[in-house]
N, C-alpha and C positions, 0 to 999 in steps of 0.2 A: 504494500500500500504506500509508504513512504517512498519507496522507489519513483512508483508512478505519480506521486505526486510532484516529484522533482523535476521529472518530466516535463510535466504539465505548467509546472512554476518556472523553467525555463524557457519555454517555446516565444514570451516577450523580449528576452535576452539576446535570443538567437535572430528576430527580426527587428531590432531595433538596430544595427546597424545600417543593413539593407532599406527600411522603411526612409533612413533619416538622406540618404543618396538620393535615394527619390522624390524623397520629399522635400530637396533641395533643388532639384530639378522643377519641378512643379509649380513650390510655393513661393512668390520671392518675399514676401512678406512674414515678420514673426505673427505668431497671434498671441502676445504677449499684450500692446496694448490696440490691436481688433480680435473682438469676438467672433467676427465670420469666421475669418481665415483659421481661429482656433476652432470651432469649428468644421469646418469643412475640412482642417485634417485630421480631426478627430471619427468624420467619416471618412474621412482615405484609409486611416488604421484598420476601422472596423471592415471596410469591404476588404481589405487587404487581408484580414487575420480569416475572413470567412472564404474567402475563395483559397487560400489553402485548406480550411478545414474542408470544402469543399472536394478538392484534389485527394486531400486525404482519406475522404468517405467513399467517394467512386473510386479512387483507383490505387484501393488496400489491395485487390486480387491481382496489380499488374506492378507491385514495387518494384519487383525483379529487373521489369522493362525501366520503367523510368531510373532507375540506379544506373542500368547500362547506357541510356541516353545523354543520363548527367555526366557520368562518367567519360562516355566517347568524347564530347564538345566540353569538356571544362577539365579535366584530368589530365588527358591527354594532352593538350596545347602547355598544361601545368606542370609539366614534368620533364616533357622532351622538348617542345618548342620555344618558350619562351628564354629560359636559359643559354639556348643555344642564341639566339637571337637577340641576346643584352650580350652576350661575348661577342658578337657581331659587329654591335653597336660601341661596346666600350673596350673590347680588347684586341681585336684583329686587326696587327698594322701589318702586316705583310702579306702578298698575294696570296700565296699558299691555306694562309690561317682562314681568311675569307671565303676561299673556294672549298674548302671544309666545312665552316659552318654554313657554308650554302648546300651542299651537297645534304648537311645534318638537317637544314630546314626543310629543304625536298622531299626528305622520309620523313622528317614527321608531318608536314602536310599531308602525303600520301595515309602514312597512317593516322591520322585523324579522318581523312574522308573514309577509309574506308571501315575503321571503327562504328561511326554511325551510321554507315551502310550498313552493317551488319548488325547493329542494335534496331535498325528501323525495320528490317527483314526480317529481322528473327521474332517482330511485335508480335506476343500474344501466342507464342508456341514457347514449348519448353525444350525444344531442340536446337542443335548449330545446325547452318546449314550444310557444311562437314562435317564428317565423323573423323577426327582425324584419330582416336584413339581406337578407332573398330578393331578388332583383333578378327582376322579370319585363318580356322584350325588347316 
């Protein structure tokens, strides 16, 4: 019970960074001294907090796909591409160093698209679409 309660006492913590980016975008005004604009992001919160809870109620049967989707397009760029691509930017001064982290951007671009090609493909089945592990006797 306490577990899940912490859970639950989290989930404002986890979107309050993300809410306040947005909400920077959005709003240019505080609603400190106007009441609308307080607010009117006081309904941007709540529609916000409800269409995930929303996300969350239809599409508990399909986490598996959306994990793999968040993971193809934000993991992926976060691990292989971006790094390569500030060493690009901040350390490559000689020809050689650059046509390595180009050739390093190429595959991971490749592998990003084809990552959520394969998350968008595999929507909704519980199989790859290769078996690369089949063993035939």
């Amino acid at each position: 019970f306490l577990y899940s309660l912490a859970i639950i006492m989290s989930v404002p913590l986890q979107l309050f960074p993300a809410i306040r980016i947005i909400e920077s975008g959005l709003f240019t005004q505080s609603g400190k001294g106007n009441p609308i604009v307080k607010w009117q992001k006081n309904l941007f919160r709540t529609l916000m907090v409800g269409f995930i809870a929303m996300v969350a109620i239809f599409g508990a049967d399909k986490l598996d796909n959306f994990i793999a989707i968040v993971g193809a397009s934000s993991c992926v760029p976060l691990s292989f591409l971006y790094p390569v691509m500030l060493h690009y930017r901040c350390l490559a001064d000689t020809w050689r160093a650059k046509a390595k982290d180009m050739v390093l951007i190429a595959i991971a671009l490749f592998g990003l698209v084809y990552v959520t090609y394969i998350s968008i493909e595999t929507w909704g089945t519980s199989t790859p679409p290769l078996d690369r592990c089949a063993t035939t006797p």
